[in-house]
C-alpha positions as CSV (number, residue, x, y, z in Angstrom):
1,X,0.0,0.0,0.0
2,X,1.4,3.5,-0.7
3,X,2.4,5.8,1.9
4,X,0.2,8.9,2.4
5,X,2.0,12.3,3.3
6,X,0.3,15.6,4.1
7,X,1.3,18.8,2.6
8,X,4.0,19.2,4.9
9,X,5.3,15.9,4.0
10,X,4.7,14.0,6.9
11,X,2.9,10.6,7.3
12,X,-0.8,11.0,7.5
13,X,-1.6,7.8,9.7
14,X,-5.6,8.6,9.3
15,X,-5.2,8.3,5.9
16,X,-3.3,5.5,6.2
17,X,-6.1,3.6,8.1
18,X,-8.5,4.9,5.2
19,X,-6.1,3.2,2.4
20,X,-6.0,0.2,4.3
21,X,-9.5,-0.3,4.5
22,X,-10.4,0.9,1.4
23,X,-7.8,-1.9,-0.1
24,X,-9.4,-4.8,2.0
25,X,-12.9,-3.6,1.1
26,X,-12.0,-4.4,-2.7
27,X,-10.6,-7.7,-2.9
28,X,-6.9,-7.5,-0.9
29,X,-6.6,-10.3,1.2
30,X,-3.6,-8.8,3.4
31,X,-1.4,-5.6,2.9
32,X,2.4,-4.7,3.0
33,X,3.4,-1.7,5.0
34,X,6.6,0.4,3.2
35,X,7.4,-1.8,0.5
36,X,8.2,-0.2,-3.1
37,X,4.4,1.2,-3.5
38,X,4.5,2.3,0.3
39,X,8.3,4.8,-0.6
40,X,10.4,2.6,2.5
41,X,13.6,4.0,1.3
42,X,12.6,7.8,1.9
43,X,11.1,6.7,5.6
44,X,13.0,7.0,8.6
45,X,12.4,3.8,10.7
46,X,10.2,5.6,13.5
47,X,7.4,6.4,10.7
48,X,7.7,2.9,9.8
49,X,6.9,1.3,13.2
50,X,4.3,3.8,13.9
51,X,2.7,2.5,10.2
52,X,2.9,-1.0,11.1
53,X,1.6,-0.4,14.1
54,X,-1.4,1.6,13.2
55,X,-2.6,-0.2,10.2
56,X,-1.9,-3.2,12.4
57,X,-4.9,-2.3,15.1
58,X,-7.2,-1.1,12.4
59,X,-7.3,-3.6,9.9
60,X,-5.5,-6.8,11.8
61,X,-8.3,-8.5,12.7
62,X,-9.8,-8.3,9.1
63,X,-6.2,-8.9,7.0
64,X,-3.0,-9.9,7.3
65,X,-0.6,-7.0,7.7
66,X,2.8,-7.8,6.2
67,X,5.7,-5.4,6.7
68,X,8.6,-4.4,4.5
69,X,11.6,-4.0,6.4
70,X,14.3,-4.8,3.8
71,X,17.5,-2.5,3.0
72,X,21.1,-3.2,1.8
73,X,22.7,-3.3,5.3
74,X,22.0,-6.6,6.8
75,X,22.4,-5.1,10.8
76,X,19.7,-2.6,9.8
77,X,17.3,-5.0,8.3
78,X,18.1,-7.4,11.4
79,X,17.4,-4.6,14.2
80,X,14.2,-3.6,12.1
81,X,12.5,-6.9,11.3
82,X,12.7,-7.1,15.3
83,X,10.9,-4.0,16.2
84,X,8.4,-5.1,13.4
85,X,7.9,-8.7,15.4
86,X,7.4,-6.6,18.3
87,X,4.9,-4.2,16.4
88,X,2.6,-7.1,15.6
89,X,2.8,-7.4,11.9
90,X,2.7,-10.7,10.5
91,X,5.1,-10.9,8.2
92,X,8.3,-9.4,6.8
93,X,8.7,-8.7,2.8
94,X,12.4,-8.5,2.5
95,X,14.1,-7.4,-1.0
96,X,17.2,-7.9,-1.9
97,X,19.8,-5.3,-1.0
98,X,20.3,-2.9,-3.2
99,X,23.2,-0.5,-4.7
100,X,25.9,-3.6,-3.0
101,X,25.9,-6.0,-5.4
102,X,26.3,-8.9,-3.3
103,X,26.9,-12.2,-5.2
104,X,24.7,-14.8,-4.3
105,X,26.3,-16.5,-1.2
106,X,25.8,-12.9,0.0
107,X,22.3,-12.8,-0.7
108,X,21.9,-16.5,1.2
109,X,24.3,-15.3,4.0
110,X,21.8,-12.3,4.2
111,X,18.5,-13.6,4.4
112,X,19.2,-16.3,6.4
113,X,20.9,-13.9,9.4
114,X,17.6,-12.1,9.3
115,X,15.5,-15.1,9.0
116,X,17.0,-16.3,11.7
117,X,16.9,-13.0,14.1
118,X,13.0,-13.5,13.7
119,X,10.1,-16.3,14.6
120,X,7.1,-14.5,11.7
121,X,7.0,-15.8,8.9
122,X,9.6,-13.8,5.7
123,X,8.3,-13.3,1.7
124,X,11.6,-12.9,-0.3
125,X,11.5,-10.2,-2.5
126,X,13.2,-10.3,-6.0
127,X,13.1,-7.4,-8.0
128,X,16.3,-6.8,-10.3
129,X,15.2,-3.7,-11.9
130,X,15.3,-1.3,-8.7
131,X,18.1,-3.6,-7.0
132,X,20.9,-4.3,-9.8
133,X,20.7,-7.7,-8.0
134,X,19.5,-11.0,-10.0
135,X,18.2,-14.0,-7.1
136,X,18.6,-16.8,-8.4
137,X,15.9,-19.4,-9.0
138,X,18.5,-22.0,-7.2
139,X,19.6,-19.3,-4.2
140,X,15.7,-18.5,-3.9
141,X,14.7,-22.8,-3.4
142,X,18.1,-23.2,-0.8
143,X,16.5,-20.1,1.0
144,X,13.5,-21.4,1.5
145,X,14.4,-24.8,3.1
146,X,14.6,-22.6,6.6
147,X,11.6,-23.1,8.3
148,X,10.1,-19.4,8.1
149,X,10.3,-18.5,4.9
150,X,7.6,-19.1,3.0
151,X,6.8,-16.7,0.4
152,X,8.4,-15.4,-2.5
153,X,7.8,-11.7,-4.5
154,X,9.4,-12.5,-8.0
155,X,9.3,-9.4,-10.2
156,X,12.2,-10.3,-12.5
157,X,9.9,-10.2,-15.4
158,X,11.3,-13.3,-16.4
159,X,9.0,-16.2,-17.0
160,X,11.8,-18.6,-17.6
161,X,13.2,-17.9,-14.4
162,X,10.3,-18.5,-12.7
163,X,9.0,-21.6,-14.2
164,X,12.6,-22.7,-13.0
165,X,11.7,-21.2,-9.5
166,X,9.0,-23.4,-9.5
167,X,10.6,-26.3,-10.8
168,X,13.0,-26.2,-7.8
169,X,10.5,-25.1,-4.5
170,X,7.4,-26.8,-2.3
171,X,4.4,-26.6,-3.4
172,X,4.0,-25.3,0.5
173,X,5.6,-21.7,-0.5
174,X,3.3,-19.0,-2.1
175,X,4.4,-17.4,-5.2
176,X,3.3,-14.1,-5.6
177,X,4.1,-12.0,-8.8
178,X,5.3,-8.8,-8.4
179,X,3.6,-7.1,-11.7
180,X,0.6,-6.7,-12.1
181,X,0.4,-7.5,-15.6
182,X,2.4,-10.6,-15.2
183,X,-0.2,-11.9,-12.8
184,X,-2.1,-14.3,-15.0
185,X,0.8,-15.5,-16.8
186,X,2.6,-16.5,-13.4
187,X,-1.1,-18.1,-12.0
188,X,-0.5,-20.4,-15.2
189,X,2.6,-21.5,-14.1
190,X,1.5,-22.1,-10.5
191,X,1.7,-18.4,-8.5
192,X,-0.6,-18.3,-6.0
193,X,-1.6,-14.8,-6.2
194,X,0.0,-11.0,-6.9
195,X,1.5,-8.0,-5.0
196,X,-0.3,-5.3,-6.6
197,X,0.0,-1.9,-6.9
198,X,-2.7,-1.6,-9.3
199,X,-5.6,-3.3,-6.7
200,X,-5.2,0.5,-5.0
201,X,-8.1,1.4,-8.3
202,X,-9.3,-2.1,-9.8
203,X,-8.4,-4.5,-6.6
204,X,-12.6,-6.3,-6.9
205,X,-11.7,-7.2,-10.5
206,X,-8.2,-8.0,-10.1
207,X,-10.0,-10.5,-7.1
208,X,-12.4,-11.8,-9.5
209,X,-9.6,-12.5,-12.4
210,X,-7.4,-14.8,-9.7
211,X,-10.9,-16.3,-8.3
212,X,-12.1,-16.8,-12.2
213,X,-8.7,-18.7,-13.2
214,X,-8.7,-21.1,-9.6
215,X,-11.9,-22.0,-10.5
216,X,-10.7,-22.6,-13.8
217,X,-12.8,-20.0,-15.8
218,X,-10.0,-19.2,-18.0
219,X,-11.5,-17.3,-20.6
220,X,-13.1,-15.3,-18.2
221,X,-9.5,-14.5,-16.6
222,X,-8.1,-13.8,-19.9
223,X,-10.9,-11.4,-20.6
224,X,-10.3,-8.9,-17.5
225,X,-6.5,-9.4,-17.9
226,X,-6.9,-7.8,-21.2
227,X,-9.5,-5.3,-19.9
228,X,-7.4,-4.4,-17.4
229,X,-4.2,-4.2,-18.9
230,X,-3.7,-0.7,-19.9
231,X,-4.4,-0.3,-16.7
232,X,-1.4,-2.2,-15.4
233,X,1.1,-0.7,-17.9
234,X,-0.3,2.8,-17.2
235,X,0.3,3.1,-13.9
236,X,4.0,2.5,-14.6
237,X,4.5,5.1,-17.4
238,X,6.8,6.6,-14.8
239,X,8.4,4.9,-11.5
240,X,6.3,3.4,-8.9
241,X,4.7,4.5,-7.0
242,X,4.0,8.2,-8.5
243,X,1.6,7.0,-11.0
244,X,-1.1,5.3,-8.4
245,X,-0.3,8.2,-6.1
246,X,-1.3,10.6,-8.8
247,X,-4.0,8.4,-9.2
248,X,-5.3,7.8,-5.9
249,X,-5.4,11.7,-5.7
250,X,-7.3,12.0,-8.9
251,X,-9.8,9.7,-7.3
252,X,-10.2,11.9,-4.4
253,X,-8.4,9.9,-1.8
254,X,-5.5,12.7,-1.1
255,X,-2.3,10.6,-0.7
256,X,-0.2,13.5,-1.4
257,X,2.8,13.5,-3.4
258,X,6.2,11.2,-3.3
259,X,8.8,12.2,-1.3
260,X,12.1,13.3,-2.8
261,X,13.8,12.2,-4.5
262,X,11.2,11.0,-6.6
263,X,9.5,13.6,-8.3
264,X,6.2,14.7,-9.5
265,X,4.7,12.7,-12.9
266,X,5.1,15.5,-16.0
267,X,2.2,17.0,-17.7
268,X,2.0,14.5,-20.5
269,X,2.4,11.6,-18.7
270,X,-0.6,12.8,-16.0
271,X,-2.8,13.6,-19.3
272,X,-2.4,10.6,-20.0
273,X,-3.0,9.0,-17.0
274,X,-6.1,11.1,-16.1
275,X,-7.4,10.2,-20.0
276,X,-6.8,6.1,-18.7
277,X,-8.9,6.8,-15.4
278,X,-11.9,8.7,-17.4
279,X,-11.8,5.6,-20.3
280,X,-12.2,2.8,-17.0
281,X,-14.9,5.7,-15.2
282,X,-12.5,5.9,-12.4
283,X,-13.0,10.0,-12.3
């Protein structure tokens, strides 16, 4: 879920509880707390606890709440994933560090110290385009032989890759793609479900696509998969998350702007973007 500032650029925790409930109300079935969409690398880690915390007690009892603590220093994410334990989230979404460039022993050596400094359960996060790092499908399957982690976010893009994921993991850990317009391709191949930035505006029909192709309704799937799609590719015209932000504003739901040093969405691109929300009668 994105991260709501005011006009002073502060966190808006009552809109924060409005997001969250506005996101379970159409089709999420749990949330992640400052990951990509939510801007964690621009938050200090006091407005993160206080997040995790506060979506926690509104929504916990209707959704899991799932929080991202990952980071390229392995201490951080270690003293972090704790507090978030102590917070009461239920999860951890971890990516891979960033800007480092750790090989892959690193990334094993990584995951597995924070795995280890923590009892809830841990959704590795793969996502080579922001990170510079590739996880490989054979580093992701050793890392999840240790008892709590159970989920992986693969957002390589790479269908190959992840056919070979799923060639080498359980069937006990959940796949979860991390774009939205690679959803239906990766339930074909045996992903569970999606983290979605896109179910902030269309998450009821996103819902009903998974639901459609589980109960192996196919054609209907494919149908609001191509519906859907501009959709999908519009709201990354620019980098996530400015696009839904602008969006979510657009819709009324004043999220405010991303921090720096992301910057605003230019005039073209939000033509656009409002032109995409008036064609689905989002505005």
């Amino acid at each position: 879920m994105v991260t709501p500032f005011d006009q002073n650029f502060e966190v808006n925790y009552g809109k924060a509880e409005q997001i969250a409930e506005h996101l379970i109300a159409n089709g999420s079935e749990g949330l992640i707390v400052t990951g990509t969409t939510g801007e964690s690398p621009v938050l200090t880690t006091e407005e993160q606890l206080q997040l995790f915390t506060t979506i926690k007690k509104k929504v916990g009892a209707k959704a899991q709440v799932w929080g991202g603590t990952g980071s390229n220093d392995t201490a951080h994410v270690v003293a972090l994933s704790k507090e978030a334990e102590k917070a009461g989230v239920d999860g951890l979404l971890l990516v891979t560090p960033y800007y480092n460039k750790p090989n892959q022993e690193g990334l094993y050596q990584h995951f597995k110290k924070v795995a280890e400094s923590v009892s809830i359960p841990i959704m590795l996060y793969n996502v080579p385009s922001r990170t510079n790092v590739n996880m490989l499908p054979a580093t992701i399957a050793r890392l999840t032989k240790i008892d709590n982690i159970v989920a992986v976010k693969e957002s390589s893009g790479d269908l190959d890759q992840v056919s070979q994921l799923k060639n080498l993991i359980s069937e006990d850990i959940w796949l979860y793609s991390g774009d939205d317009y690679l959803t239906l391709p990766m339930l074909a191949i045996g992903a569970y479900g999606v983290v979605s930035v896109a179910s902030h505006i269309v998450g009821q029909e996103i819902l009903t696509m998974i639901e459609a192709f589980k109960a192996g309704e196919i054609e209907k799937a494919r149908e609001i998969h191509l519906r859907l799609y501009p959709i999908f590719k519009g709201l990354f015209v620019t980098v996530n998350p400015t696009p839904v932000k602008a969006a979510l504003n657009l819709m009324g739901f004043d999220v405010g702007k991303v921090r720096l040093p992301l910057a605003e969405m230019e005039t073209e691109q939000l033509d656009s973007l409002k032109s995409l929300l008036k064609q689905f009668n989002l505005i």
